[in-house]
DRENPA-3360 file (N, C-alpha, C; in nm, 2 decimals, always signed):
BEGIN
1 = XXXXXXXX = +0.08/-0.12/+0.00/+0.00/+0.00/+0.00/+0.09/+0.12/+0.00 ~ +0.07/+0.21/-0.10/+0.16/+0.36/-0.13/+0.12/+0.44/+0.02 ~ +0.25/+0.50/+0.06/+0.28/+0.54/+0.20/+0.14/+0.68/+0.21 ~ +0.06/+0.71/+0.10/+0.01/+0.80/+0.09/-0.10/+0.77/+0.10 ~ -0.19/+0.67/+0.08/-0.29/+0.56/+0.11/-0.24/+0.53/+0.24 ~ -0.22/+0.47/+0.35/-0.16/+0.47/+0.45/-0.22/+0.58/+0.56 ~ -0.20/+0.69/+0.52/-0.19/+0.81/+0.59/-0.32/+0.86/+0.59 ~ -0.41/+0.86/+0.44/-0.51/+0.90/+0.45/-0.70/+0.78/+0.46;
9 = XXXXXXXX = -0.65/+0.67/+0.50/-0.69/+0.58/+0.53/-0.77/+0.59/+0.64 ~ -0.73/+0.66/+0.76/-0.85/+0.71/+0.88/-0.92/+0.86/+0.86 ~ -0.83/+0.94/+0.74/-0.96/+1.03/+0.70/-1.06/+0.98/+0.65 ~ -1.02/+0.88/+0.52/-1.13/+0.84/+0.49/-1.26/+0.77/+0.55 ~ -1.21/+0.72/+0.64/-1.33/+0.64/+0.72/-1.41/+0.73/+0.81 ~ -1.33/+0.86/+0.81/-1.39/+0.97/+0.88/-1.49/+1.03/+0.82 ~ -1.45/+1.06/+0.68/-1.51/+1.16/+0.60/-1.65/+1.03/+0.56 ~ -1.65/+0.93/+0.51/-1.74/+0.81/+0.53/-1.84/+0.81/+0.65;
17 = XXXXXXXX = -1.76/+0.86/+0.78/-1.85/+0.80/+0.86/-1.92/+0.98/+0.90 ~ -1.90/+1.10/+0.80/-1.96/+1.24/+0.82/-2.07/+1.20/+0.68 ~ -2.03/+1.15/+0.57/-2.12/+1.10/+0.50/-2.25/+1.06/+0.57 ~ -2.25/+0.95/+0.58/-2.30/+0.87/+0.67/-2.42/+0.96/+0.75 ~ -2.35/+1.04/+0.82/-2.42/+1.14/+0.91/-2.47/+1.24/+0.82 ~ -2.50/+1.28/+0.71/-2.52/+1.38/+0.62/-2.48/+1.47/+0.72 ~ -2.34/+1.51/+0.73/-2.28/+1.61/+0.74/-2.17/+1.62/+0.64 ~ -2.28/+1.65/+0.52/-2.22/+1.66/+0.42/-2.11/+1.78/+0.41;
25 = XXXXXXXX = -2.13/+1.88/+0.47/-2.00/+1.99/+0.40/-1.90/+1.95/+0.49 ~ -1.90/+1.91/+0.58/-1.78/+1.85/+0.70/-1.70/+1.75/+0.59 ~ -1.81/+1.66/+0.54/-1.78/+1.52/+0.48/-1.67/+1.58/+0.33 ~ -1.69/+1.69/+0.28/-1.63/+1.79/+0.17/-1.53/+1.80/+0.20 ~ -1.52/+1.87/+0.27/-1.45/+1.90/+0.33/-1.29/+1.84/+0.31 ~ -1.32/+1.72/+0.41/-1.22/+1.65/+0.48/-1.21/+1.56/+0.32 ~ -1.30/+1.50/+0.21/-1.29/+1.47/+0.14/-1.18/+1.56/+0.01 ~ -1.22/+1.66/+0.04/-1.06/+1.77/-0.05/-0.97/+1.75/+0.01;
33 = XXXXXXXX = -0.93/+1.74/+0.13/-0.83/+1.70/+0.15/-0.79/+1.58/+0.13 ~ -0.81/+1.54/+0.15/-0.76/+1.32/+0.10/-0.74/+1.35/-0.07 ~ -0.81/+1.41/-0.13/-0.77/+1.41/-0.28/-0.66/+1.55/-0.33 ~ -0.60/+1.60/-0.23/-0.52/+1.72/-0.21/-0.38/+1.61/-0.18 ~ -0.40/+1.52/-0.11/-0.30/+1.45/-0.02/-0.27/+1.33/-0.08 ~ -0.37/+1.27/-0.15/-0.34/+1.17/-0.28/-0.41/+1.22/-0.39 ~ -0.38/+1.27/-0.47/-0.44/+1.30/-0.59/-0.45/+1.15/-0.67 ~ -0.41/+1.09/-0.69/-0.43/+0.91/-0.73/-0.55/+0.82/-0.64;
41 = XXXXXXXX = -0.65/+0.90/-0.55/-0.71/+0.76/-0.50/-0.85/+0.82/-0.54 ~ -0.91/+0.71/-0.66/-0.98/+0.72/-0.73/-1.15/+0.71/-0.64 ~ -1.11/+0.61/-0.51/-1.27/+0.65/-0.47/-1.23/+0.79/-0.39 ~ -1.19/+0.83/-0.34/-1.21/+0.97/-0.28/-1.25/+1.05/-0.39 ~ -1.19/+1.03/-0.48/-1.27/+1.12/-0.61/-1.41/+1.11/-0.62 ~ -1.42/+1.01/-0.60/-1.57/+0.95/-0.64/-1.68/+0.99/-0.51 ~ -1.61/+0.96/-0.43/-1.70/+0.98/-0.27/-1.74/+1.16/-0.29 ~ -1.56/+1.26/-0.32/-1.62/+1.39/-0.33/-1.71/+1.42/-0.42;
49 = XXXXXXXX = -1.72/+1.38/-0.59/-1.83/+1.36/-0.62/-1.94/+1.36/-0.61 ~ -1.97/+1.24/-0.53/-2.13/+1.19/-0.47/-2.17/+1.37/-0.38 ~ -2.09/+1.39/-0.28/-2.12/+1.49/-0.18/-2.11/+1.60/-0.24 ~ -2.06/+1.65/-0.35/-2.06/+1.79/-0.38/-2.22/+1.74/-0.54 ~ -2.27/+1.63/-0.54/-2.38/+1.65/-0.61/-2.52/+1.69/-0.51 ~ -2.49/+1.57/-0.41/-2.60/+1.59/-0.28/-2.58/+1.75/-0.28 ~ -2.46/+1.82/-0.22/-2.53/+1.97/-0.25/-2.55/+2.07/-0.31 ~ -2.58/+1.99/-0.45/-2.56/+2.10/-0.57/-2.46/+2.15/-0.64;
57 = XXXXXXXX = -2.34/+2.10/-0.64/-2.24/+2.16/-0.67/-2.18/+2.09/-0.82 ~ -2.29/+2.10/-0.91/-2.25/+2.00/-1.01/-2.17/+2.00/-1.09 ~ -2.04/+2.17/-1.08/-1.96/+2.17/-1.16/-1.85/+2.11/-1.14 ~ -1.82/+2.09/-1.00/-1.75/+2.07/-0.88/-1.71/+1.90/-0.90 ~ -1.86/+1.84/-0.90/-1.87/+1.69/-0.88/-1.82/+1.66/-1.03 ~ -1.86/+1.75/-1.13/-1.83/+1.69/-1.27/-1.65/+1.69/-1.31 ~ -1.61/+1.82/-1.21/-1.44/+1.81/-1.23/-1.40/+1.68/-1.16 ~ -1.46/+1.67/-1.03/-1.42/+1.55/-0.94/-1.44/+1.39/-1.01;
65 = XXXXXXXX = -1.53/+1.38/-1.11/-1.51/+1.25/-1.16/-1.46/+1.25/-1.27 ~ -1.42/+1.36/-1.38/-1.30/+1.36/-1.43/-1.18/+1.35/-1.42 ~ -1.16/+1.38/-1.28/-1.02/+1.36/-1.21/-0.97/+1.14/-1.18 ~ -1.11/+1.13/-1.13/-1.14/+0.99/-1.13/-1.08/+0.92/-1.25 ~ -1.18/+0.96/-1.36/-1.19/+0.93/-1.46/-1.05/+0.90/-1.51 ~ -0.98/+1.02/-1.49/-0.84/+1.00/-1.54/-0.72/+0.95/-1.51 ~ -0.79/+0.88/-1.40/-0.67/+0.80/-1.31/-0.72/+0.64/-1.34 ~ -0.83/+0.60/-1.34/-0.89/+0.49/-1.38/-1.02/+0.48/-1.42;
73 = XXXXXXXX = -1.09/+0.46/-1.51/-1.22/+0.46/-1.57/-1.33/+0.30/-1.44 ~ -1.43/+0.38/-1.41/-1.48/+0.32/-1.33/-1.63/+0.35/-1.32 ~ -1.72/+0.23/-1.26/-1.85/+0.28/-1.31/-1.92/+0.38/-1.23 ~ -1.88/+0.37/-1.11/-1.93/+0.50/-1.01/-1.90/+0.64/-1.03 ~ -1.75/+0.67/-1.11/-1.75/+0.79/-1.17/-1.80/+0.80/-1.28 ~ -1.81/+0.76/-1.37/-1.97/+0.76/-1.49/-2.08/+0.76/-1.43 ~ -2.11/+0.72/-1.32/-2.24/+0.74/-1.26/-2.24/+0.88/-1.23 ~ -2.17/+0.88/-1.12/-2.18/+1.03/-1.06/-2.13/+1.15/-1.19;
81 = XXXXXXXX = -2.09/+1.14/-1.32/-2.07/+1.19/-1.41/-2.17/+1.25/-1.44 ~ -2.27/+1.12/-1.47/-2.40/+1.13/-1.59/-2.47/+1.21/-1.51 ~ -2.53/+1.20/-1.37/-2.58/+1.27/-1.27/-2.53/+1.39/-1.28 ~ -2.40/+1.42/-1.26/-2.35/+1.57/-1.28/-2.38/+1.66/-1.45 ~ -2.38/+1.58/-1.52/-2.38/+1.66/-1.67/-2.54/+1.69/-1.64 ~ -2.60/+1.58/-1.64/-2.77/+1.63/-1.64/-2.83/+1.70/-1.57 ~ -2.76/+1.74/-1.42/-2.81/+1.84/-1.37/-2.76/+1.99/-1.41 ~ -2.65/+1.98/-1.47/-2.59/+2.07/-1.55/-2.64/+2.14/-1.70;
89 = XXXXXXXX = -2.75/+2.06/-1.76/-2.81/+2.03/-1.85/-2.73/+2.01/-2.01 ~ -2.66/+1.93/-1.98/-2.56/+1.89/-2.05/-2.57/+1.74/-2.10 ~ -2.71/+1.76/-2.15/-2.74/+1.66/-2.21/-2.63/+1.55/-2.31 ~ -2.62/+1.60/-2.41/-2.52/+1.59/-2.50/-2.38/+1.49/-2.45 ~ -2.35/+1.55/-2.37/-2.25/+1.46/-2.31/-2.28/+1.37/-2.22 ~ -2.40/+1.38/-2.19/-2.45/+1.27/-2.05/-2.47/+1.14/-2.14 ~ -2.49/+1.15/-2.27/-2.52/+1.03/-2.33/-2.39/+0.98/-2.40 ~ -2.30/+1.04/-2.42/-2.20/+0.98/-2.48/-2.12/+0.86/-2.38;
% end
């Protein structure tokens, strides 16, 4: 396990367990940071994602699963993708 996974392995279960709690901007929060701290760990991409769609932030969520995207193509960042383009009304790309 890369020394940088390691480190941010009890944020994440933190930011999970503020999820969890819909304390979602807490959960943001602490979720930028883990993707600040590993830029390579593809669910934190995905987890910030999910939470910056829960509150509206769908340009946010759409950079965040491109970031995913670009480190490894995976179905949850296409999910939270398609969700982010369509609320964006960005049809066009939600289907591609």
């Amino acid at each position: 396990m890369p020394p940088q996974n390691i480190l941010t392995r009890s944020k994440k279960q933190k930011a999970l367990a503020l999820f969890q709690q819909h304390r979602l901007h807490e959960a943001q929060a602490l979720y930028e940071e883990i993707c600040r701290a590993d830029r390579s760990d593809v669910e934190a991409w995905c987890q910030l994602a999910a939470v910056q769609g829960l509150l509206g932030a769908f340009a946010e969520a759409e950079h965040s699963c491109r970031q995913a995207l670009a480190i490894r193509p995976c179905a949850e960042a296409y999910y939270y993708l398609g969700n982010a383009l369509i609320a964006q009304n960005k049809l066009g790309e939600a289907v591609v």
